[in-house]
C-alpha positions in Angstrom: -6.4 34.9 80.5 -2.7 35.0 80.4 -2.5 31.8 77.8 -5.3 33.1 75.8 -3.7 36.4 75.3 -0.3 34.3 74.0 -2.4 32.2 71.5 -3.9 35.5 70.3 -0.5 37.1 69.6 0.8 33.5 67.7 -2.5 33.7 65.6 -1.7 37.3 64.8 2.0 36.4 63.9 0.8 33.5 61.8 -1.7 35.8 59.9 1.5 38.2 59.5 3.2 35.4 58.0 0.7 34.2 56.0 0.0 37.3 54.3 4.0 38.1 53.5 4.7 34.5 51.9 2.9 36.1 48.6 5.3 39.1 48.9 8.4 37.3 49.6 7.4 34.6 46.6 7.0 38.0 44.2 10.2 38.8 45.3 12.0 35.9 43.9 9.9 36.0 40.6 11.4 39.8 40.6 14.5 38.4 40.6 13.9 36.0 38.3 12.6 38.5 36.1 15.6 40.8 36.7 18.0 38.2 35.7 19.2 37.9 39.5 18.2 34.5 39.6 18.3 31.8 36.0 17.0 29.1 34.5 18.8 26.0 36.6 19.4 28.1 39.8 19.3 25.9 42.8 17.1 27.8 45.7 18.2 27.4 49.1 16.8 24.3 51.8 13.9 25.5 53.1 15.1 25.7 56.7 18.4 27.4 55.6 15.9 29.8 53.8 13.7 30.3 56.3 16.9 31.2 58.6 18.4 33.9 55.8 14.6 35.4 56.1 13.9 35.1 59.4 10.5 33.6 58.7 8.6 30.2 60.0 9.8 26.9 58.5 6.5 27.0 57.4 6.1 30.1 56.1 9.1 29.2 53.9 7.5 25.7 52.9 4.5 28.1 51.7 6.5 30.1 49.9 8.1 27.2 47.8 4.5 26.0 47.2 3.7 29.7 45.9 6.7 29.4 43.4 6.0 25.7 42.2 2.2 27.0 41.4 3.1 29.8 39.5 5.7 27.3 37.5 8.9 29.5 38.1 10.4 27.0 40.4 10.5 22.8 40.1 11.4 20.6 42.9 13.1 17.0 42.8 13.3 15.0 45.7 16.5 14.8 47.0 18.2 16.9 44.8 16.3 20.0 45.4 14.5 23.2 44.2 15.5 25.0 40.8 14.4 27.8 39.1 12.5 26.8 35.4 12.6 29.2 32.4 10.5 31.9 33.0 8.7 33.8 35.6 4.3 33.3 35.2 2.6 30.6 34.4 4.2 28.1 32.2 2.1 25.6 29.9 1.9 21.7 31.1 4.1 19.5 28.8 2.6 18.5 25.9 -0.9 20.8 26.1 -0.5 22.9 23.2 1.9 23.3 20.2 4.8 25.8 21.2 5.5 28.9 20.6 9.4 28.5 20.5 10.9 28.2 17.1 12.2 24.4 16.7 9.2 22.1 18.2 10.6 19.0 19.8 7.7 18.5 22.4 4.7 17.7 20.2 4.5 14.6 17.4 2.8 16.1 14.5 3.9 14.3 11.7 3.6 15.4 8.2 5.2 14.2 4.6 5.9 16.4 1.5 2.7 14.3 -0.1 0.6 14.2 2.1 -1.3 17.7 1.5 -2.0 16.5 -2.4 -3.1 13.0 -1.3 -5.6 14.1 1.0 -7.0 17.2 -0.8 -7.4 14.8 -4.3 -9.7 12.4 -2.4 -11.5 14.4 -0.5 -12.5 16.6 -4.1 -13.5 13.2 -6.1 -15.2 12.6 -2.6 -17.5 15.6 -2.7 -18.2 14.9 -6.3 -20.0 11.8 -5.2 -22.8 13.2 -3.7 -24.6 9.9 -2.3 -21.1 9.6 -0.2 -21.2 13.6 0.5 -24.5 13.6 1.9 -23.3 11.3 4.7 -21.1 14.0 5.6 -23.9 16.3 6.9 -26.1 13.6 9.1 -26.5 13.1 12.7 -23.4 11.1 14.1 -23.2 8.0 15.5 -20.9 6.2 17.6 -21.2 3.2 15.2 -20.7 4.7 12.4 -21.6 3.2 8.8 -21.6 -0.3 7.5 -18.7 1.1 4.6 -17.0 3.1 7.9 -17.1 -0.2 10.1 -16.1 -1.8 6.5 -13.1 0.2 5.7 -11.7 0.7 9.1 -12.1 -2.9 9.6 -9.7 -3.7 6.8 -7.5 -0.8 7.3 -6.5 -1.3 10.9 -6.3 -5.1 10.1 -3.0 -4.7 8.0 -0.1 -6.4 9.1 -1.7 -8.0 12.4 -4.6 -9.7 13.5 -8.2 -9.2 11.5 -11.0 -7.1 13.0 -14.5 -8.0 13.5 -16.5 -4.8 11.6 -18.8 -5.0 14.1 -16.3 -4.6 17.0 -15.6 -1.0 16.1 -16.4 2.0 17.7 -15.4 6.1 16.5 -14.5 8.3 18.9 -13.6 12.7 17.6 -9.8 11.6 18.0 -7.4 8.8 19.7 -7.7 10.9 23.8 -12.0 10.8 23.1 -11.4 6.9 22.6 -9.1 6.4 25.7 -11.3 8.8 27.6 -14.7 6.7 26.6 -12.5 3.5 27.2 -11.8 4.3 30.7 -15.1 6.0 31.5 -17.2 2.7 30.4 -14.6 0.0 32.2 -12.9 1.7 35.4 -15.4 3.3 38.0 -14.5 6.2 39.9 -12.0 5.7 43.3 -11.3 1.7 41.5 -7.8 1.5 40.4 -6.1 1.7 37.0 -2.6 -0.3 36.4 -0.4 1.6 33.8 3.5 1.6 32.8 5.4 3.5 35.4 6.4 6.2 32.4 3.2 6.9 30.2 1.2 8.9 27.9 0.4 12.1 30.2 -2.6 12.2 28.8 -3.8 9.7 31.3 -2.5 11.4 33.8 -5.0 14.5 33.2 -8.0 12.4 32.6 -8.1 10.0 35.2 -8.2 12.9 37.8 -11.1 14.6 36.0 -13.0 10.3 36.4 -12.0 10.1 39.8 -9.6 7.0 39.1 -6.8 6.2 40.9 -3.4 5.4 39.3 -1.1 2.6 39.8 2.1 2.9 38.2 4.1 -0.8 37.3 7.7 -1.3 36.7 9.1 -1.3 33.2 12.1 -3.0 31.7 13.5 -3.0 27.8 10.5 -4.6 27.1 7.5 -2.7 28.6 5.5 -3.2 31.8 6.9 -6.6 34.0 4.8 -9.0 34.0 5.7 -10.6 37.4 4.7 -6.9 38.9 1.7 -6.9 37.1 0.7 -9.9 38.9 2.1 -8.5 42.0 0.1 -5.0 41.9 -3.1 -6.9 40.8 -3.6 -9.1 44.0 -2.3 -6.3 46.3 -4.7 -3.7 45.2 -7.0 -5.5 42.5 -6.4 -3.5 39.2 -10.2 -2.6 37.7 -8.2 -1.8 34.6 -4.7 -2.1 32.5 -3.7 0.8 30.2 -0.8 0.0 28.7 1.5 0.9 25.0 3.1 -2.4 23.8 4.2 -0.9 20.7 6.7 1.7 20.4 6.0 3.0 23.7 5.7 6.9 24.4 8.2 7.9 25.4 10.6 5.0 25.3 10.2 3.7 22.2 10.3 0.3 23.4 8.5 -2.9 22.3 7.3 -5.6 23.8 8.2 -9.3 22.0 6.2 -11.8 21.2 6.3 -14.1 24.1 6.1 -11.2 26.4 3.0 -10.2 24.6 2.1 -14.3 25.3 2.9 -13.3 29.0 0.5 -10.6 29.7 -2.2 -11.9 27.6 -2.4 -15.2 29.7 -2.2 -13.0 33.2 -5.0 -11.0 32.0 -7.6 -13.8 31.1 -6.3 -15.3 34.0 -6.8 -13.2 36.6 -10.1 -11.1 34.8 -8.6 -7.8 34.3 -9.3 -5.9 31.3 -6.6 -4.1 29.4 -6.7 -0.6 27.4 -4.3 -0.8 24.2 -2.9 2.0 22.9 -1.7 1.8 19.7 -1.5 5.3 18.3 2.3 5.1 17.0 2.0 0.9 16.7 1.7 1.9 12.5 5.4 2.9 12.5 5.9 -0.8 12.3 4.1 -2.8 10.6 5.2 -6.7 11.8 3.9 -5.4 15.5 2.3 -8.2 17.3 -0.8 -6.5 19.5 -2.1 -7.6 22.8 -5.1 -7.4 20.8 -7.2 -10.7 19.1 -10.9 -10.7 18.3 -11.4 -13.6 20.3 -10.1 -11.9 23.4 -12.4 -10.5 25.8 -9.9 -8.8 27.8 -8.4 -6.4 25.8 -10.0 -2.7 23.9 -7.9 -1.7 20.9 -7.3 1.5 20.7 -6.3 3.1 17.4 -6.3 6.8 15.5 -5.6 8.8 12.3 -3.9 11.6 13.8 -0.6 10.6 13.4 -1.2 8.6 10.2 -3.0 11.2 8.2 -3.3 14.7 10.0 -4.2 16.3 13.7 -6.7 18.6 11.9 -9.4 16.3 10.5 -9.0 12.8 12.2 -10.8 9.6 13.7 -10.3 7.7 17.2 -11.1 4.1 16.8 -12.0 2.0 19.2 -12.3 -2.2 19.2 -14.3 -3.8 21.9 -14.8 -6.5 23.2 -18.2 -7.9 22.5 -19.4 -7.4 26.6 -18.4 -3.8 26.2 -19.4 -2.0 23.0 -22.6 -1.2 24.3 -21.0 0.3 27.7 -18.1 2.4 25.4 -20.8 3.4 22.7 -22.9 5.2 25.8 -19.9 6.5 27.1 -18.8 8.1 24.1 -22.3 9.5 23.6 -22.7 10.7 27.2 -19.0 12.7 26.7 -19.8 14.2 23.7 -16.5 11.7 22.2 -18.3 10.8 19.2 -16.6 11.7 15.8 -18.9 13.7 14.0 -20.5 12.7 10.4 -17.6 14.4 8.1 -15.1 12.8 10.1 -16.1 9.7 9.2 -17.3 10.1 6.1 -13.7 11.8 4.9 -12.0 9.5 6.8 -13.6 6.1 5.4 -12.7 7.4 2.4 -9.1 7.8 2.9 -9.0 5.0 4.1 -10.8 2.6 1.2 -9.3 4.5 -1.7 -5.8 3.7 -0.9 -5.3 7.6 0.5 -4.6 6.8 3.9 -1.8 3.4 3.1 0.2 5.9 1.2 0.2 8.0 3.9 1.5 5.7 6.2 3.9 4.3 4.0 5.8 7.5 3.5 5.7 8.1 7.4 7.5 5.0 8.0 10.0 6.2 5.9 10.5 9.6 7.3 10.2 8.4 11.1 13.9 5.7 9.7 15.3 8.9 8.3 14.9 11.0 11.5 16.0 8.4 13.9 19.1 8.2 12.0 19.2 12.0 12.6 18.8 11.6 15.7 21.4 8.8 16.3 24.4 10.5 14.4 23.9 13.8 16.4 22.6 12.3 19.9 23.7 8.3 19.9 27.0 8.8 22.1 24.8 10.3 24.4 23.5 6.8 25.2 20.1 7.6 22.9 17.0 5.1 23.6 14.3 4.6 21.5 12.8 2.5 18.6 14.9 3.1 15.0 11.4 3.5 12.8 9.2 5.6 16.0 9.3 9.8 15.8 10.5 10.0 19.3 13.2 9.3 21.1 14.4 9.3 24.9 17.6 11.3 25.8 19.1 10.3 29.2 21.4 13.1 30.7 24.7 12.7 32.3 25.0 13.9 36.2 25.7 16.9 35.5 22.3 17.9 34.1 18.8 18.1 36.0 16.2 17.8 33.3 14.7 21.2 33.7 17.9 22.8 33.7 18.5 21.0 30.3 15.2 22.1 29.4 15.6 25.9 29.7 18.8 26.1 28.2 17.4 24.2 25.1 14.7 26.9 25.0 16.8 29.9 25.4 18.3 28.2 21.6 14.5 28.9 20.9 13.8 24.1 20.8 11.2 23.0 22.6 11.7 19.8 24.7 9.2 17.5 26.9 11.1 16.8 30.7 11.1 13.3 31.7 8.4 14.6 34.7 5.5 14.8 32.0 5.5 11.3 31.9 6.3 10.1 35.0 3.6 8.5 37.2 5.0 8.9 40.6 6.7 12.5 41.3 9.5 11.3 43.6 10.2 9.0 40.4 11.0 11.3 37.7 13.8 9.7 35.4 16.7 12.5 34.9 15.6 12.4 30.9 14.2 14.3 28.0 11.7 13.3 24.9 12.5 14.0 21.7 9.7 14.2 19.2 11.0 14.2 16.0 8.4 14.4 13.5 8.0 18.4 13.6 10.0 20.4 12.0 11.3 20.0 8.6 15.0 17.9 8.4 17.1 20.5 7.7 15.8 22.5 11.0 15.7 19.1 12.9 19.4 18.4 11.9 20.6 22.1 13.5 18.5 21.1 16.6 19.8 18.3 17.1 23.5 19.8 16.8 23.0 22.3 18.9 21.6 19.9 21.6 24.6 17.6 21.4 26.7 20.7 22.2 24.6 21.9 24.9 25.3 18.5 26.2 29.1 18.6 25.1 29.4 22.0 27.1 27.9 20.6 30.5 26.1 22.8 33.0 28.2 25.3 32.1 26.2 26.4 29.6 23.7 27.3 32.3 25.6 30.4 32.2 25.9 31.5 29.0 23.6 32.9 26.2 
């Protein structure tokens, strides 16, 4: 009776503490709010806090947990637990565009053009009215014979031909990758990709039930010898990989290493997802890609070449899969819808769209160098003609530290954590996207940055 009586009182004392982690984690976001505690705080080791509170190392363990899911707090193994900017929730990296003045997070780029070019074709467009009609039918995820025709000969510039009949439209570039994945990896299979990639991917393969497998990268992208390595360890289903201007490193993978992991795919039957959203930033890019592959789905888009607002997703298949991916876009609701198309085959066959890109490719040069003559001592990595750019920090910086002090000079910044794979292998880096704001705003950011990084964590401390 005795012992039962004891294991009554410890289930009451644990109920006790259960109950006060929620008040003890408002009290730090009190003090957060209060200016008590800032952006780049260190919090105590949990034991050492749970000593100073005289609570359950597992009360305090709670506690931490309660902080990290309301996004006041981030941890890094081995190094700690910090406070972030603000007290409440705070937005994932790269969900939405931000609300903070100079937008370094987000790649929406945009030339001084580019409003005239599109608005020109799109009124001699809806003066055609056997074209215009088109605009207002059911969708379909084949599209049209001039769609299939256009995009076709579009996307072919500068690299290998595409069969019409290979193509497949998805709303936007995620809706292709989404459909891509859906139709070729099945849910609890595996899914190799680069140990640093888009986080997209991150988001959807949880909501498909499909498990991640990060690789290692070197100057060059994903290693081909570990490729080989994962896939008879754990048989990949999949390989989603960026072999183009890489997001975020900006790197590119040469020829032969494009030779490399071709051969291991065919070889050892695995199919491969190629991303090549920002590939258009240079045009003598060799893709994984060839119609007479049966390995590889291209993967291409019109946000970034024309405009996030009205755009296309294209997909190339394979000719096994286009049936799969078509039914897969269909059952997501990924299909791009009639005007999309319609507008967008347009752009694209009337010369529209080439401009466009032209002018991009010249912008994206112009910002790099931007980037370089403010950031480049600062050992600066990245691609000279992408929009983004990868900013290592010295020692004395922890990314999310870097990245609340940037926003408290109102720039928005993406931590190296949104695109890392693995948790407990977050790379002490930022991203830059450049392709925002307009030069002049981008120069000052950049400037103020270098000095941020010029004054150390000091600067933790002041306003």
């Amino acid at each position: 009776m005795k012992h039962c009586q004891k294991i009554g009182a410890i289930d009451i004392l644990h109920s006790v503490q259960l109950a006060n982690y929620h008040e003890i984690a408002d009290a730090i976001v009190a003090d957060i709010h209060a200016g008590r505690l800032r952006p780049g705080d260190k919090l105590p080791p949990q034991r050492e806090f749970a000593s100073s509170r005289g609570i359950a190392p597992s009360t305090a363990q709670r506690v931490y947990a309660e902080l990290s899911r309301r996004g006041v707090v981030s941890g890094e193994v081995g190094r700690g637990t910090f406070v972030r900017l603000a007290a409440g929730p705070v937005k994932p990296a790269l969900a939405e565009p931000t609300s903070l003045r100079i937008d370094l997070d987000l790649n929406f780029p945009t030339v001084p053009e580019q409003e005239a070019l599109l608005s020109g074709s799109l009124a001699e467009l809806m003066r055609r009215q056997d074209e215009w009609r088109a605009a207002f039918g059911p969708p379909a995820a084949h599209g049209t014979s001039s769609l299939r025709s256009a995009a076709a000969a579009f996307f072919s510039r500068g690299g290998r031909p595409l069969r019409a009949r290979h193509l497949l439209f998805a709303g936007n570039g995620k809706q292709a990758i989404a459909a891509a994945l859906a139709a070729t990896v099945r849910p609890g299979e595996v899914l190799g990709v680069e140990a640093l990639t888009y986080p997209f991917i991150k988001t959807i393969v949880q909501k498909l039930g499909i498990r991640l497998l990060p690789l290692p990268l070197d100057h060059e992208g994903i290693v081909p010898e570990a490729l080989i390595e994962a896939h008879h360890e754990v048989g990949l289903s999949a390989l989603y990989l960026q072999p183009t201007l890489h997001n975020p490193l900006g790197a590119s993978m040469s020829v032969i290493r494009i030779g490399q992991i071709a051969e291991i795919l065919a070889k050892e039957g695995i199919v491969a997802i190629e991303d090549r959203i920002y590939a258009f930033l240079d045009a003598g890019a060799t893709p994984l890609y060839s119609p007479l592959c049966d390995d590889v789905i291209l993967i291409e888009s019109l946000s970034k070449r024309l405009a996030p607002g009205l755009t296309l997703g294209v997909i190339v298949t394979p000719e096994g899969l286009r049936e799969d991916i078509a039914r897969a876009l269909h059952s997501g609701a990924w299909v791009a819808s009639s005007l999309a198309q319609t507008v967008c085959a347009r752009w694209m066959a009337d010369g529209t769209a080439m401009k466009i890109v032209d002018a991009k490719r010249v912008d994206a040069a112009a910002r790099q160098k931007l980037a370089r003559q403010w950031l480049g001592r600062f050992d600066l990595v990245g691609n000279r003609k992408a929009y983004h750019c990868w900013l290592p920090l010295p020692g004395s910086w922890r990314a999310d530290a870097f990245v609340a002090v940037a926003a408290r000079h109102n720039i928005a910044v993406t931590p190296g954590s949104a695109f890392a794979v693995t948790p407990g292998h977050v790379p002490n880096a930022v991203r830059l996207a450049l392709s925002a704001p307009p030069m002049e705003l981008l120069s000052d950011a950049l400037e103020k940055l270098a000095s941020i990084l010029d004054g150390g964590s000091d600067a933790l401390s002041t306003d």
